[in-house]
Each structure stands twice: as C-alpha cells, then as structure tokens.
C-alpha positions in Angstrom: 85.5 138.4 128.3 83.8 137.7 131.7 84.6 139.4 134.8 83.4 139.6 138.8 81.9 143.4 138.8 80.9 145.8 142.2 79.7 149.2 141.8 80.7 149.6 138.2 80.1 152.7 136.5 79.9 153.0 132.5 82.2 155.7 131.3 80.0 158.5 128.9 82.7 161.2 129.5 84.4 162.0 126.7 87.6 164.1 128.1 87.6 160.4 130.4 87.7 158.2 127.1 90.2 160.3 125.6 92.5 159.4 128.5 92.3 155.5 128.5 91.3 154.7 124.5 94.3 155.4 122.3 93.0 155.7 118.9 95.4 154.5 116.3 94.1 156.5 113.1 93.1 160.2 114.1 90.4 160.7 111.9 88.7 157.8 113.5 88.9 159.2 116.9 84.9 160.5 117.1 82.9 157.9 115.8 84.7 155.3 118.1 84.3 157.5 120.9 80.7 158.0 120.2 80.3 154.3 119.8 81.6 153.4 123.4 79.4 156.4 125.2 76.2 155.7 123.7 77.0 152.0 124.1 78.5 152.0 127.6 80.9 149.4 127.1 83.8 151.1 129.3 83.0 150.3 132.7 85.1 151.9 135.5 85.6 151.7 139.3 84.8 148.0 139.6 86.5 145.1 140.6 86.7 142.9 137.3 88.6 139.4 137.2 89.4 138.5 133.6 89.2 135.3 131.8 93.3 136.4 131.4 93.7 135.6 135.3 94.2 139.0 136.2 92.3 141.9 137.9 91.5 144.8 136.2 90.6 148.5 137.2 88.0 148.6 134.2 86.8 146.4 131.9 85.6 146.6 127.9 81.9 144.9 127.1 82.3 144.3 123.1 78.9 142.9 123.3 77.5 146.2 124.6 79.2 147.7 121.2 78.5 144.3 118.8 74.8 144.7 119.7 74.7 147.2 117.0 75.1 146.5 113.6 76.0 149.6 112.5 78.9 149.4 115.2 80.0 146.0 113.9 80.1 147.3 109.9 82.3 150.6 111.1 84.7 148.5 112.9 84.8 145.9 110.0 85.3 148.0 107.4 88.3 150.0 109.2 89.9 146.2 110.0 89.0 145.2 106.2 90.7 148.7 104.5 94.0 148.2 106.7 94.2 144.6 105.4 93.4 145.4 101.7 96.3 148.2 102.3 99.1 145.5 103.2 97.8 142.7 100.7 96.3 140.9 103.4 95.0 137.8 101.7 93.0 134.8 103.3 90.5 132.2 102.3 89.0 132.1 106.0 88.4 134.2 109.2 88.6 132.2 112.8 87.0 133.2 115.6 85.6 132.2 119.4 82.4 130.8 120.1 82.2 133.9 121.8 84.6 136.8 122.2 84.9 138.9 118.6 82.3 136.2 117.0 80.4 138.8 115.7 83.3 140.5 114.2 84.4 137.6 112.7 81.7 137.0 110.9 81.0 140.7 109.7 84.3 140.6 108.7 84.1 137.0 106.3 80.3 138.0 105.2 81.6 141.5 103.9 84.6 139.5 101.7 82.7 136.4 101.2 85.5 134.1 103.2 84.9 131.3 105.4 83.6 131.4 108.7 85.2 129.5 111.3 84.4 129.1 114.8 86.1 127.4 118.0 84.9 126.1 120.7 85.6 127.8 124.5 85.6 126.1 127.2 84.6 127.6 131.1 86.5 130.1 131.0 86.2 131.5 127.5 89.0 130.2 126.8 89.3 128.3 122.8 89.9 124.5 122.5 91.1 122.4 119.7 87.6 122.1 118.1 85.8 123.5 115.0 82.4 123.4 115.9 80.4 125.2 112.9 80.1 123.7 109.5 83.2 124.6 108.0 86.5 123.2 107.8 89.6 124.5 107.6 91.8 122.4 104.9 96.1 122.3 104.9 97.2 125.4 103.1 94.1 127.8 104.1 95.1 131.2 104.8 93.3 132.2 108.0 92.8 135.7 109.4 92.4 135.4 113.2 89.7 137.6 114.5 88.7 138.1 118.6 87.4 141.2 120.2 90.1 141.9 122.6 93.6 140.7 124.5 95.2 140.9 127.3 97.8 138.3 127.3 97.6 136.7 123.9 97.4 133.2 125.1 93.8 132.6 123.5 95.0 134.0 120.4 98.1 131.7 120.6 95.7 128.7 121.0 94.2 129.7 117.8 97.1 130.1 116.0 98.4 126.9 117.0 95.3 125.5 116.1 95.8 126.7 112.7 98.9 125.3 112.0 98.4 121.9 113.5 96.0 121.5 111.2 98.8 122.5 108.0 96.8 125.8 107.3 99.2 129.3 107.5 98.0 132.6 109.6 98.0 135.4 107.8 97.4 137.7 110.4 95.4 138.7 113.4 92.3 141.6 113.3 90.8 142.6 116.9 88.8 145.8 117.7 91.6 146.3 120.7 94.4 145.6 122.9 95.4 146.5 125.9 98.6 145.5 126.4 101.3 146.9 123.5 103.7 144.8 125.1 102.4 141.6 125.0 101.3 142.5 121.3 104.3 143.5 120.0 105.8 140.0 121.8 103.0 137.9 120.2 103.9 139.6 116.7 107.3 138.6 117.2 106.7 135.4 118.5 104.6 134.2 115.6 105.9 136.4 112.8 102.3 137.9 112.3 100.9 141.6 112.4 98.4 142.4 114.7 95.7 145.3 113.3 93.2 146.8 115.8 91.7 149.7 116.0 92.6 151.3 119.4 94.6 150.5 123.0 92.8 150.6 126.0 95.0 151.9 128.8 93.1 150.2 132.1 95.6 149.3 134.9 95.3 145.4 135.5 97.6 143.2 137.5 97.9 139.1 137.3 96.4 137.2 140.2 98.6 135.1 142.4 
C-alpha cells in the first residue's frame, strides 16, 4: 500500500493505538502494540491516497513492521495457530509481489507449503500472472495471504485467479483489515473465512 503523505506523524502513544487498533485475541493486545510503536508503522494526521482509490486519515506501513523478523514470525505463528484450530488445510500460500509478501512466505516456510507470488501492476494492484518459480496446479488448496484491505478487490483478483486456474481457496490470512464490512461481504461473497489479527479503525472515504 502506497499513499501521497504531508506532515505525517508516527503514532508511539499507546492510550492513541488502543483507540484505532482493535485487537481480536486479548492476550495478544501488548506485543502487537509494542510492535507498531517501536516500528512506527501507524502514521497519523496526513493526507494518504490509497492504492484502494480512497483517502485516508492515517495510514498502516507493514514494511515498517515486516522489516523485522521477529515481527514477521509473531504474526505468522498467531495466523498459522488459528488455521491449525479450524483444520485449515492447503498445499500453497499466494501472495503479492509486494503487499503481505513477506508474510506469505513466513507463513509457507514455517509449514513447508508452496510459495506463490503475483504480479502487481502500477498501482499495486495483482494481475493474472505467477511470476516466481512455482505453479499452482487444478485442485491445489491455496491460502491467500496480503498484509492489509480496504475494499477486498485485490484479494478478489486473487481469488479469482485461483479458481480460473481449477485450484480451490481455502481461506484468506492478513495481519489486518480495516473495513469489517467489506470483510464480512467478501466472506460471504466467496464462501471463505478471513483470519487477521487486528482492525484498524482510520476514517477513509472513496475519491470521486
């Protein structure tokens, strides 16, 4: 995720994160919050247009939190144990070429999956094309891993992607949303649970 930025401020205030990150699991409430203030990845009081068409009041950097591997491997882990909960099974994780890529591969490398990855065009936006060594074969189950979404159309194109090629999402794994909304609509839409680890609650609205 790309965005137009003026006088942005990183958010280190904790009481400040509490307010806009909704943590979905409790107990994982301080290390996440410790991740994003020592990371700076909330930015605040800018003027960010997303890749989503829309302006936002603040904006989340995951490569300010993927730069650190022991950031990636907490967030992994707390994806992989809620899809080894609910029987989760795949034979291959699909990413972007750059939103979540890290994640995606943390996530195949600790189960020993497949690695996908799609190309993005200009505007970060995924295209009908495989462009790492792997292929994804009819009847592959495929997790669907990015770092974030707003809308749900990139994860959509993926999807879609998936099945034109006869191969069955499982499910989709992202570090977080921002609109419960247009989640629980995507869920519904493609009969597939989303898992993420917290919402962010920015204020955004769609550009004209």
């Amino acid at each position: 995720m790309t965005a137009e930025q003026f006088q942005a401020q990183h958010i280190t205030d904790r009481n400040e994160l509490r307010n806009l990150v909704k943590v979905r699991d409790p107990k994982d409430e301080d290390w996440i919050l410790d991740m994003l203030v020592s990371s700076g990845a909330l930015l605040k009081e800018g003027h960010f247009l997303l890749e989503s068409n829309q302006h936002s009041t603040g904006l989340l950097r995951f490569d300010y939190v993927s730069g650190s591997r022991k950031n990636l491997e907490l967030i992994a882990d707390r994806l992989i144990n809620e899809l080894k909960r609910d029987r989760v099974y795949f034979d291959a994780v699909l990413t972007q070429e750059h939103a979540g890529r890290a994640l995606g591969e943390t996530i195949a490398d600790k189960l020993g999956k497949r690695i996908l990855v799609m190309e993005t065009d200009e505007h970060n936006q995924p295209v009908n094309k495989i462009i790492n060594e792997n292929a994804l074969y009819p009847n592959d189950r495929v997790l669907t891993v990015v770092d974030m979404t707003t809308t749900g159309t990139g994860l959509r194109r993926m999807i879609a992607h998936v099945r034109q090629k006869k191969a069955i999402p499982v499910a989709i794994a992202l570090f977080a949303t921002r609109s419960k909304q247009e989640i629980s609509k995507l869920e519904n839409d493609e009969s597939l649970k989303v898992y993420s680890v917290a919402d962010i609650a920015f204020e955004w609205e769609t550009v004209a």
